[in-house]
N, C-alpha and C positions, 0 to 999 in steps of 0.2 A: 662096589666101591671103586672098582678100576677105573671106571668109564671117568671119574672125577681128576684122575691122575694123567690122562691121556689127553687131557685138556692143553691145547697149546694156545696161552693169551697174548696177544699181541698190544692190548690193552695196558699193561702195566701191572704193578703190585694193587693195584684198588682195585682191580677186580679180582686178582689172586686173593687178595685179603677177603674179599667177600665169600668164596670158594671156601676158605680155610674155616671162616665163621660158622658158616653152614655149616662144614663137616664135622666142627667143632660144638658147636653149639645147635646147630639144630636136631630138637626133638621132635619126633614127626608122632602124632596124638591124631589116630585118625577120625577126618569129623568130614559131616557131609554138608557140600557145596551148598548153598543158598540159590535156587535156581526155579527154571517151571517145575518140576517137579520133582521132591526130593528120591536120591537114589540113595544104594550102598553098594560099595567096591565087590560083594559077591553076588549083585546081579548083573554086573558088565558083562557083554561080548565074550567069547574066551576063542579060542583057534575052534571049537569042534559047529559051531552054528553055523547057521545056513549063510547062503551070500543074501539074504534078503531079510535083513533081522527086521524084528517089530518096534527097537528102539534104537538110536543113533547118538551120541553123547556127544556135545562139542563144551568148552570152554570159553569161560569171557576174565581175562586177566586186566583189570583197572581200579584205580582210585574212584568210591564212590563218590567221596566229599571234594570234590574237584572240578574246577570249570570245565572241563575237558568229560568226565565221570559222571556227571548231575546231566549232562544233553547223550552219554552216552548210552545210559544204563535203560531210558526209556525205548530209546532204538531199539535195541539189542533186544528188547523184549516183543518192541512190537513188530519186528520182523520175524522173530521164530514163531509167534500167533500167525503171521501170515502166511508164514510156509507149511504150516502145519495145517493150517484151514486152503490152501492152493493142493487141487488132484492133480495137477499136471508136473509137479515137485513131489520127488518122493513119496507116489500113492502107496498106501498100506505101510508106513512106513512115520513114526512119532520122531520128531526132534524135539531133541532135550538140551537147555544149555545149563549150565553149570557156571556161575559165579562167582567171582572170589575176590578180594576187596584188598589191593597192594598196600594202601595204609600210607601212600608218599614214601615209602621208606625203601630201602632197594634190599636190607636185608630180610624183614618181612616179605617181601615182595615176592622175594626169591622162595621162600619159604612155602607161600602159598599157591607156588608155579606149581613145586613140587607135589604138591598135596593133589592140586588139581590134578595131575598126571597121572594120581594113582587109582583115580575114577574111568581109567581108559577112555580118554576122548579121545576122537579122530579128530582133532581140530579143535586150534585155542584161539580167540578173536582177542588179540592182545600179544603182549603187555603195549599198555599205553606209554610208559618210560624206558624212553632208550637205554638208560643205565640195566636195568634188571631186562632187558631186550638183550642185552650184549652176554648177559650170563644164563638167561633162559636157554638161548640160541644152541647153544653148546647141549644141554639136557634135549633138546627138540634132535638133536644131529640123532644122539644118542638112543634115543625112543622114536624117532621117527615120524613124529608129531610136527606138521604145519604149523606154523605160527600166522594169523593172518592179523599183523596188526593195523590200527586204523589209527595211531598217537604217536609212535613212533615215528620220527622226522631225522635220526641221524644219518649223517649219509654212508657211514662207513660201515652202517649195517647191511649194505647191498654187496660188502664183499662175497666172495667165493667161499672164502671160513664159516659162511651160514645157509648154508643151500636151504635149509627147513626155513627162516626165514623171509616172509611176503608180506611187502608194505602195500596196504590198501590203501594207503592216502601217500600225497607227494612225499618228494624227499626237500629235503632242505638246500641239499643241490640245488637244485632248479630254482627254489627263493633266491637264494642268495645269487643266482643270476642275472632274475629279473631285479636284485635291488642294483646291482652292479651297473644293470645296462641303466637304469635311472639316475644313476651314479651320474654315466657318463654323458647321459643326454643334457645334465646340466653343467658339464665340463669341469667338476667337480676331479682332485686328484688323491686326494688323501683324505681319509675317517677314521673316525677312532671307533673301534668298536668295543661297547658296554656287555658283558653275557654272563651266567653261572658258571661257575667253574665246575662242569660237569661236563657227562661225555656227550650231553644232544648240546650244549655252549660252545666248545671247545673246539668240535667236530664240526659245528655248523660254522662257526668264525673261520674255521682253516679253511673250508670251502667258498667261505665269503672272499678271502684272501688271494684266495690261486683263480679266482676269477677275474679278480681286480688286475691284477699281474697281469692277465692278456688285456688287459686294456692299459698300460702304463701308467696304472695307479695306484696305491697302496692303503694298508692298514699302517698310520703311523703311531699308532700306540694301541693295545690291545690290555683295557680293565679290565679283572677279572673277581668276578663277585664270589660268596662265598654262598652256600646254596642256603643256609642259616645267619645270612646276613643282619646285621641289625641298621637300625638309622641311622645311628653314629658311623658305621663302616659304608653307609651307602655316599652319606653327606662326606665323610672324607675323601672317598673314589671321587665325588664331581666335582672337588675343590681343584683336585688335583688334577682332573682332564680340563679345565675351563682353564688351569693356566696353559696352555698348551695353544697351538698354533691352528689347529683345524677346528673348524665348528659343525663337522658335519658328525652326527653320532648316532650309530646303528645300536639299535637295541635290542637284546637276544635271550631272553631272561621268561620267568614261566610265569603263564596268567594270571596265579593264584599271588603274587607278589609285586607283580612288574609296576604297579599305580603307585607303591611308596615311592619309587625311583621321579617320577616324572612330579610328586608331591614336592621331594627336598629340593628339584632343581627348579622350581617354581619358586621357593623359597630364597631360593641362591640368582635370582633373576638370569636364570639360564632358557627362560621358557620365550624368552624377548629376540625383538626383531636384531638378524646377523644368524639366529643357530638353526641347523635343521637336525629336525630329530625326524630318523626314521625305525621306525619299529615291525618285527614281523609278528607274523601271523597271532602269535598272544594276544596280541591287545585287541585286534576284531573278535577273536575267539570270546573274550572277557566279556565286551561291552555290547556281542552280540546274544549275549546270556542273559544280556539284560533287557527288560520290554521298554524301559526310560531312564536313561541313565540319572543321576543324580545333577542337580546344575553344577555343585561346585567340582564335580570329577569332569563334567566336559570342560570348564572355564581352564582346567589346566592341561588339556591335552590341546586348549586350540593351534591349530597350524600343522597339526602331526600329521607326517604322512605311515600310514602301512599299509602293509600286503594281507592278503585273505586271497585262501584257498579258494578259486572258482568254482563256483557250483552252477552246471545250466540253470538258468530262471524258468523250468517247465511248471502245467498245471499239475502234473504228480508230486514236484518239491512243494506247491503249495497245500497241496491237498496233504501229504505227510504233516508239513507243519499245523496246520490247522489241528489235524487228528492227535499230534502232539501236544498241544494246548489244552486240547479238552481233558487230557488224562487228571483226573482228578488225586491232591495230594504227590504232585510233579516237586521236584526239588528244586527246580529252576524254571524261571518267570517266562525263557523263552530260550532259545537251541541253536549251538553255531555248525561250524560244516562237520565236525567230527561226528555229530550224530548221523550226517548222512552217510559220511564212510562207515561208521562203524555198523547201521544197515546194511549195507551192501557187501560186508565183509561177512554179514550173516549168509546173505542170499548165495556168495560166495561158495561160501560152504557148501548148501544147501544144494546148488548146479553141479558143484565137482564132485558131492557121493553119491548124485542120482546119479550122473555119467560113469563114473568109478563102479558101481553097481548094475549098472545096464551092459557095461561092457566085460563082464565076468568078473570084478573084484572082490575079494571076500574080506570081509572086516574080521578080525583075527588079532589077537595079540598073542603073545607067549613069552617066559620069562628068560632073563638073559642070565646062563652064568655067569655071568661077571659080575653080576650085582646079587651081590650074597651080605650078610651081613658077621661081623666079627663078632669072637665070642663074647657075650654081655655089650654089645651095640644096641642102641634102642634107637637105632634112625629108621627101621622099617624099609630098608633099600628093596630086599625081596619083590614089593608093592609096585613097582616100577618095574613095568611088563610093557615090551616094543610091538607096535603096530608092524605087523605081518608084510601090509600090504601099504605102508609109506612111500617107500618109493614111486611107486606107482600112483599114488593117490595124490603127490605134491606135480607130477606130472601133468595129472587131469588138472587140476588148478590154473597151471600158467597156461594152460589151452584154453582156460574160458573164455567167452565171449558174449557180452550181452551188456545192455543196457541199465542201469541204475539209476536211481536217486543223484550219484554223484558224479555222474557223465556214462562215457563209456569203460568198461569192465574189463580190460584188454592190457597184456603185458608185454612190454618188447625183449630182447634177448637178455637184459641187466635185470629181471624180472621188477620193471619200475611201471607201473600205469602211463599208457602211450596218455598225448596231448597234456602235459601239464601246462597248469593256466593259474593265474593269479589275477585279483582283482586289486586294482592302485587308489588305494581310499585317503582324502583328505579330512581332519576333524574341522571344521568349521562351523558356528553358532552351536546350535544344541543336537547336531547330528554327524553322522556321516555324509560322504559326496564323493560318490566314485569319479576321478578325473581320469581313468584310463587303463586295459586290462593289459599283462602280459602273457604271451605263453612263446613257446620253443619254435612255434612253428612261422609265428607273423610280428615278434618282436612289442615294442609298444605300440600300440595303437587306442585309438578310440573306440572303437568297433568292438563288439565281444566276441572272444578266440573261435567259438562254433560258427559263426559269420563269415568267417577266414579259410577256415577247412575245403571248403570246396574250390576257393580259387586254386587255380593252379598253374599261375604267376610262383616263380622261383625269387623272385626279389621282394615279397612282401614284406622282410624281416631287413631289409636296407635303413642303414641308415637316415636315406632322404626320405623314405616311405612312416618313421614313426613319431609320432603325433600325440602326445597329450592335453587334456586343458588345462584350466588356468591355476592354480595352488595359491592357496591363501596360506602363509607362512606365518610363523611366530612374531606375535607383535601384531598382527593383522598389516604383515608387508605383503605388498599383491608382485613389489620384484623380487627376483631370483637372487638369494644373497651368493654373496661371492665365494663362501666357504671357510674360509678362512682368517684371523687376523694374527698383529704379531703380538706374541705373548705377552700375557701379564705379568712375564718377570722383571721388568724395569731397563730387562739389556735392549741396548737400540743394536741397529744391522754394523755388524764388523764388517767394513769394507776395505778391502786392499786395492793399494792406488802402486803401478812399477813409479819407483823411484830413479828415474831415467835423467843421466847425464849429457842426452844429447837429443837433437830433435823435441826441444822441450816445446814446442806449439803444441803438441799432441796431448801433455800430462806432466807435471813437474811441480815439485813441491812451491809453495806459498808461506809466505810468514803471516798472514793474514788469513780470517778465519774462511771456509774450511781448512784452512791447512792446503790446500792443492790447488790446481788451475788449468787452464789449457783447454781446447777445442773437446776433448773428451769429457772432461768432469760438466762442461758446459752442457755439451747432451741429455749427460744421465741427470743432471739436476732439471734441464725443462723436461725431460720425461717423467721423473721423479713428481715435479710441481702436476703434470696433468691428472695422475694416479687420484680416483674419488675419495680416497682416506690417506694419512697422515703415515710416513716411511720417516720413523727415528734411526739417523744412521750415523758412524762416527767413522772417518776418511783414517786409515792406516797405513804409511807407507810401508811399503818391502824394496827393500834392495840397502846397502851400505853408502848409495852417492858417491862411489869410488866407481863402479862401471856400472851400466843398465844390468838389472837384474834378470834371472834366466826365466822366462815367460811361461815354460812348461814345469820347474818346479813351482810359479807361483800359483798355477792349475791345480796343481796338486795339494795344496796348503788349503783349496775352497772343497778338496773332495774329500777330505779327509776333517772339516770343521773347523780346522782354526782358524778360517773365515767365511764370511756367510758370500760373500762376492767378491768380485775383481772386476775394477772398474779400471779401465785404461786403453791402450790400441793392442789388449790382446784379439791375436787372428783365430778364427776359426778356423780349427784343421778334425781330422779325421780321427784321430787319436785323443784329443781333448775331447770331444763330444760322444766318446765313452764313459765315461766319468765324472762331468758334469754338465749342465743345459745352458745353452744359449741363450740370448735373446737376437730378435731380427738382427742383420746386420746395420750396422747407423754408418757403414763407410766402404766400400768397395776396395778390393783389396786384389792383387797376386802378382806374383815373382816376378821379376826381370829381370834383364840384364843390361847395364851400363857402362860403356867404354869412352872415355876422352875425343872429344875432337881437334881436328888442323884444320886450318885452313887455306889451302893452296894455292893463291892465286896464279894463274897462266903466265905462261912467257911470251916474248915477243914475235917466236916463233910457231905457237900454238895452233897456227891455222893450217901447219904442218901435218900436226898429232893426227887427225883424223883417220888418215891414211898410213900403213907401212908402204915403208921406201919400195917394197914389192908391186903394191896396189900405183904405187906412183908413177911407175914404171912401165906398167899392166898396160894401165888407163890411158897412158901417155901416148905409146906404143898403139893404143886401138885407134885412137883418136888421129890419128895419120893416117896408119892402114885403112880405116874409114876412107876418110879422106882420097887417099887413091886410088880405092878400089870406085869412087864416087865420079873421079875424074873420066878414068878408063871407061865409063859407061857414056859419059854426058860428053867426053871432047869431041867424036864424031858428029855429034849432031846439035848439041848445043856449044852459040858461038858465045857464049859466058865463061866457056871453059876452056879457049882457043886462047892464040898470040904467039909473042916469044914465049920461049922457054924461059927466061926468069919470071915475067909473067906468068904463066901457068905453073910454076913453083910455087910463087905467090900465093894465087888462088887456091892450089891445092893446103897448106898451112892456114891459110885464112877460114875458106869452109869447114877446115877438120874443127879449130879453135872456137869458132862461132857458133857451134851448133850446142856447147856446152850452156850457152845462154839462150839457145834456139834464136841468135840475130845472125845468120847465114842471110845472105840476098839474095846470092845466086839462086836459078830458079833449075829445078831437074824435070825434064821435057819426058827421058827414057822411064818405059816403065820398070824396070830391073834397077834404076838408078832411083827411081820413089821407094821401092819395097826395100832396099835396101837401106835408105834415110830413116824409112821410117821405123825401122826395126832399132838402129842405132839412136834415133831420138827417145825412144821408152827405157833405152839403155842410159840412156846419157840423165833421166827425169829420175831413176831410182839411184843413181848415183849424187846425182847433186843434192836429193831428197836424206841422204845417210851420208853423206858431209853434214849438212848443216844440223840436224839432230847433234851429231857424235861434237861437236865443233860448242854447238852451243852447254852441252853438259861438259865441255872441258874448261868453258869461260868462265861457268857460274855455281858448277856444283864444289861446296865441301866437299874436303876428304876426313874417312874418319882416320886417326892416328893406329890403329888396331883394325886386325884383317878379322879378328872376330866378329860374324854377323849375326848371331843366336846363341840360346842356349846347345842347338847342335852342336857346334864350330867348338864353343865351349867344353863339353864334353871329349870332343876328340883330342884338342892339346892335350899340352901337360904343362900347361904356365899355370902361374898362381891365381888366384881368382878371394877376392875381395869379400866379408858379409858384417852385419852389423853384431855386432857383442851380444847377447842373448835371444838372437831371434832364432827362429826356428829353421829358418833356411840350411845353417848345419848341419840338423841331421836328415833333412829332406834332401842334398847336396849328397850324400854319404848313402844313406841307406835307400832313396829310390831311386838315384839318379849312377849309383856306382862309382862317384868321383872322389880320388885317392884324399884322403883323410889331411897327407901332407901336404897338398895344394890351399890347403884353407884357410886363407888368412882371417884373424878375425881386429875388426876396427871399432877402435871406442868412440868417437862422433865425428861429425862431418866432415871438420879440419884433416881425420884421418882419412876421409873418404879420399879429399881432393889431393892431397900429399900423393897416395898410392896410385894414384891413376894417372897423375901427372909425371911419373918417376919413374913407370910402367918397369915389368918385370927385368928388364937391363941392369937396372938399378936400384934395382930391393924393394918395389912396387907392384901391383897388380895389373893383370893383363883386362881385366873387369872386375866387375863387384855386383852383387846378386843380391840384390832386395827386393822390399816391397813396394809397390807403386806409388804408396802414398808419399815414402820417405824420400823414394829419385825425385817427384816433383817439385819437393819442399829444397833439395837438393839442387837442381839444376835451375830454380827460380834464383838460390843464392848466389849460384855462379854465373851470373850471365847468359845462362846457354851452352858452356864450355865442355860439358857432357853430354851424352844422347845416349838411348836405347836404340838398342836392336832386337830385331826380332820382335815378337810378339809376347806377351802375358803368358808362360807356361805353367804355371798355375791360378784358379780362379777361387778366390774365397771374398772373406769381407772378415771387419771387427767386430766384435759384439760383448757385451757382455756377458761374464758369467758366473752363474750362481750351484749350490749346490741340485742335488739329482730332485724332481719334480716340484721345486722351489714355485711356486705359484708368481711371484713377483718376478718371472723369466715371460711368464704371457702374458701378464698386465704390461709389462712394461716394452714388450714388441709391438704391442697395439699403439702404446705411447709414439712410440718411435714412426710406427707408418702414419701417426698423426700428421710428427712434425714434419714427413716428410713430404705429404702433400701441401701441408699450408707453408712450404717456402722458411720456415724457422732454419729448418735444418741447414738447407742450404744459405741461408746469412749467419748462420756462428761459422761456418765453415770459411765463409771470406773475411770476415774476422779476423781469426786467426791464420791460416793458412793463402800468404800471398801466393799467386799460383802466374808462373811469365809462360805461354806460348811459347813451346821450341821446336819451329817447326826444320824442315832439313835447310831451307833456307832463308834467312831474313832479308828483308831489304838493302841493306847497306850491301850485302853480297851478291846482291846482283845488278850492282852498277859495276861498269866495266869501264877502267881506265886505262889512259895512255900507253901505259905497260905493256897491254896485252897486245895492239897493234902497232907500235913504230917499226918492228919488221916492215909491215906489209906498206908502210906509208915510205921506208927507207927505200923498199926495193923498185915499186911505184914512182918516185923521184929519181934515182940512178936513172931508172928509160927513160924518163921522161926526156933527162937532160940529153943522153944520147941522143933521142930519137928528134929533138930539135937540134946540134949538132949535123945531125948528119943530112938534113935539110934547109942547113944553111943557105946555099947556092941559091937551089933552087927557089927558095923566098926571093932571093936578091934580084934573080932573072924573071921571076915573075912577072907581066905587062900592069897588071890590076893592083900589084903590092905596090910598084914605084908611081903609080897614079895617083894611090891613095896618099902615099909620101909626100910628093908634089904638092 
């Protein structure tokens, strides 16, 4: 009785509860098995016989009366006739199985485990119910008995807490990834999954779950049936998930029940085009139990898709079934894949104690003391006596290797059957129609998974690479429904609108219905209108209309449900798209920065600036020495450069001065007097060439009133700097930018923009202001130009809407959005609302250049002039040709 207390259930109190019953209540009456051939507990095995006994006992644990039990119990039979008539399997050597009949009930079940055990089998084929699998497991650790079951589908039975337990058929793992990846091939986010509240329901849903999860998509409601449900509880469950939001619905529930289910929602017009119902492996198991189904049971499953265990399509699986057929007085009309597992769980057997036997193991049991019985106990514990040689014997098992009825016979390290496969079955007219298999190794395809095997391409299982046909859905819809609608509770979509007191082109309330208006609401409503079905929504404002309200708690107000969206110019950032989803952006967006302009026009002496008085001096200064180093070469030999001395003073000023326009005359004969010109003419081209550059950007360029050029320049002051009242830029400023919290001015709408910029930090104003690009445009269109950015965009986002976490109406309506943006919609509500002026760094008017800038040059120009006629008075007068002409 010890071995019952050392029990550690990770299960909970129902299965302790069943433990307790048993101990409590069960009386163990010993009776012999129902089997090939009857035995009794004092002709078993014992430790002192040979390692080559003449009879080998195994067990068969399942419901006869059962979809599952009625295709099983003839296998099982007619596999121990085979092994028993095959010499190459255990020659000289009878197998015996032993049957015993769970009842669907887990406390009988258990009851009968135990009976069976007391027959010493080396090996029980079964249980087929994960419940009594979970409490078996524990008595198998304990006696050391293999469990090979072939019905068992939970996936938590492959823990480590059951070493003695081996699943001869898949786990439910593996379904429930193939239904996942189905899931997601129709872009499908949320389901609701239907199941017994039992531990193969329960287990197999949480595994449905944690699969969905790596795909970004969820169980959003999770029914849960009761294993003794009635109609009235079933029809209540589907009232209550059809109001609900998703219409995608997994169903998880046992063969021998699971048709009332899809009966009441045919009833409840749930069977109609919009719902997908996907069901596992039950319903093939059911309908392939049967040789023709009934018309009115197909007319309500049409459109269903489910999964079914793969089985190769070989001449052996048909030649079984055929031989199955003929069995005369069969319980069932015709046999699904469990009968071929639970074959092959025999043969199973049958390989691991010829190997177990051929390599020296001896079949042995002997009694444990620990299991003793209390005084006036009538449980019979004494009777339960441990295989010797289990250890060893569950060993040989995971070592096998061969070929079946139900593929290949091979376990990997989790002791799970290598290549699981599923077949992807559509119900349509009055049959089945495989549209496409899964398995682990090539994902969906159309191809069957043993086709795949040999390739050995690494991307078969890609995304681009899987391919199903076509699905005729509920309703006889041939398209993919959308998954989804919004509920049947009467509420339409809570939408929050920022109730913004400035920059109201963008979103600002209306007296008129909806209630809002602006370049934004403009959007999501032609988005809204392209959506194929009807979006009941009702526009709520947030914020007081005393300032814009803060855009990151109103984020939060949609992640937490007290709204279903926000509709307005909230930005996407990095931090909000943790917590709730976007849609496309419908607006381009990021941070800058905006300083005031001057405009400086030039003074009369401008044409000065170019040069420091140094350079002026420099250039001056060369332009002589030029010069006379130019003389001293050419006077000996060229008479251009001869005379008096004021004369060739002359000359020499003249050539220096001249060569600045290149209108020098004189001609240089010496060659020392060319290479020298001409070295001072390339001098003389890049100077005049950065005069007139530097000359022309002083005539015509704006100055900005702020030496601030970027967000760099920004960062390093310590002046005040400008942002709008609830945008985000605050704490993007602060916490990734490191700029002191007290620098922050914050401004409630435009009027404050222009005040603080104009009034700049001297005078209790800002040295800039840091916003978003859509608002300085809106901004600097209303001022004339009077403002400019610097620098570039140091952050890149956009606006978008947002909804809560996998909101399906977040990717309908991004697609919306890339509509309008190709066909031009988008961009005309945008000029609509949003006048947009060109600011470029110079406009027109500022680059005409007036009187101002030149009467220096035209003053000092006039002075010589008048000198230099002056001082050739005379000589006009003396002239012979001036006083002719007078004449």
């Amino acid at each position: 009785m010890s071995f019952f207390l050392k029990v550690k259930d990770p299960l909970g109190s129902m299965v302790k509860g069943r433990i307790l019953l048993l101990l409590v209540f069960g009386l163990w009456i010993s009776t012999e098995g129902v089997g090939m051939k009857e035995t009794s507990p004092s002709s078993t095995v014992n430790s002192t016989v040979s390692s080559r006994p003449k009879v080998v006992k195994i067990g068969a644990l399942f419901t006869y009366n059962s979809v599952i039990g009625r295709s099983a119990k003839p296998a099982i039979i007619a596999a121990v006739k085979d092994v028993n008539s095959n010499r190459n399997v255990l020659p000289g050597i009878e197998l015996q199985v032993i049957l015993r009949d769970t009842n669907c009930s887990g406390f009988l079940g258990t009851v009968e485990a135990l009976q069976l055990m007391e027959n010493e089998v080396v090996a029980a084929v079964g249980p087929q119910s994960s419940g009594i699998a979970h409490v078996i497991s524990h008595v198998a650790n304990e006696l050391h008995v293999p469990l090979l079951s072939f019905g068992a589908t939970d996936p938590t039975l492959s823990a480590l807490q059951y070493p003695y337990f081996i699943r001869t058929t898949q786990s439910d793992y593996y379904q429930m990834n193939a239904i996942v990846e189905f899931i997601e091939y129709h872009r499908w986010r949320e389901v609701i999954a239907i199941f017994v509240d039992d531990d193969n329901g329960r287990n197999g849903v949480s595994a449905l779950g944690d699969a969905l999860s790596k795909k970004r998509a969820k169980i959003s409601y999770k029914a849960a049936l009761s294993p003794e449900a009635s109609q009235s509880d079933i029809s209540n469950l589907l009232n209550e998930v059809n109001l609900m939001e998703s219409r995608i619905y997994v169903l998880h529930v046992n063969p021998d029940s699971g048709l009332a289910i899809f009966s009441i929602a045919k009833k409840l017009q749930m069977m109609s085009s919009g719902y997908v119902w996907i069901a596992t492996d039950w319903l093939p198991s059911m309908l392939d139990s049967i040789v023709s189904a009934h018309t009115g049971t197909m007319n309500i499953l049409q459109g269903v898709v489910a999964f079914r265990h793969h089985i190769p399509d070989t001449d052996l699986k048909k030649s079984f079934i055929s031989r199955l057929k003929s069995i005369k007085d069969k319980e069932t009309e015709s046999f699904n894949s469990y009968a071929f597992y639970a074959y092959d769980s025999v043969w199973l057997a049958a390989h691991a104690i010829d190997v177990f036997l051929n390599e020296g193991g001896n079949i042995s049991f002997s009694s444990d003391p620990r299991l003793h019985d209390t005084k006036g106990s009538m449980l019979n514990l004494a009777a339960l006596r441990t295989f010797d040689g289990g250890d060893q014997f569950l060993h040989t098992i995971l070592r096998m290797n061969f070929t079946g009825l139900s593929g290949q016979i091979e376990f990997d390290t989790d002791k799970n059957l290598i290549h699981p496969a599923y077949d992807i079955l559509n119900i349509a007219g009055t049959g089945l129609r495989t549209i496409g298999y899964w398995s682990n190794h090539s994902g969906l395809s159309v191809l069957a998974p043993e086709t795949l095997y040999t390739k050995k391409s690494s991307n078969t299982s890609s995304t681009s690479n899987q391919k199903l046909s076509s699905v005729i859905w509920p309703g006889d819809a041939t398209t993919t429904p959308k998954g989804w609608v919004f509920p049947n509770n009467g509420k339409p979509l809570r939408i929050a609108v920022p109730n913004r007191v400035s920059y109201k082109e963008f979103v600002a309330k209306d007296n008129n219905p909806p209630g809002v208006q602006g370049f934004c609401i403009d959007v999501f409503e032609a988005a809204i209108n392209l959506l194929p079905y009807p979006v009941p929504r009702q526009y709520m404002l947030y914020g007081n209309g005393d300032r814009n309200p803060n855009y990151n708690d109103l984020v939060d107000q949609v992640a937490q449900n007290n709204y279903d969206a926000a509709v307005g110019d909230v930005t996407i950032v990095t931090n909000r798209t943790r917590y709730v989803d976007f849609t496309q952006p419908f607006m381009g967006s990021g941070l800058v920065v905006v300083v005031p302009v001057k405009e400086e026009k030039s003074s009369p002496w401008a044409f000065l600036k170019p040069f420091t008085a140094q350079m002026w001096c420099v250039t001056g200064a060369f332009f002589l020495f030029v010069g006379t180093v130019v003389w001293i070469l050419e006077h000996r030999f060229n008479p251009e450069f001869r005379g008096s001395p004021r004369k060739q003073l002359i000359t020499v000023f003249w050539f220096s001065l001249s060569t600045m326009f290149f209108a020098h005359r004189e001609n240089t004969v010496s060659t020392l007097g060319r290479l020298v010109l001409i070295i001072w003419l390339f001098v003389v081209l890049i100077i005049n060439s950065s005069y007139t550059a530097s000359l022309t950007s002083i005539l015509t360029v704006q100055q900005l009133s702020s030496q601030i050029e970027g967000i760099d320049g920004l960062i390093s002051s310590t002046q005040p700097i400008g942002i709008q009242d609830g945008s985000f830029a605050r704490k993007y400023l602060i916490e990734e930018l490191h700029i002191a919290e007290s620098r922050i001015v914050t401004l409630k709408n435009m009027q404050g923009y222009i005040d603080a910029l104009q009034r700049g930090p001297k005078y209790g104003g800002v040295v800039a202001v840091v916003d978003e690009l859509p608002y300085i445009e809106t901004l600097m269109s209303s001022t004339d130009c009077k403002f400019r950015t610097v620098g570039q965009e140091f952050t890149k986002s956009g606006w978008g809407f947002a909804f809560q976490r996998d909101s399906p109406l977040a990717v309908d309506l991004s697609t919306a959005i890339l509509q309008l943006s190709e066909n031009g919609d988008l961009q005309r509500m945008h000029d609509k609302w949003l006048k947009k002026m060109e600011c470029s760094t110079n406009d027109v008017d500022s680059n005409k250049l007036s009187l101002r800038s030149f009467w220096g040059l035209f003053l000092i120009c006039g002075i010589r002039l008048k000198r230099v006629m002056k001082f050739n008075q005379p000589s006009i007068e003396e002239h012979p040709k001036l006083k002719a002409s007078r004449t």
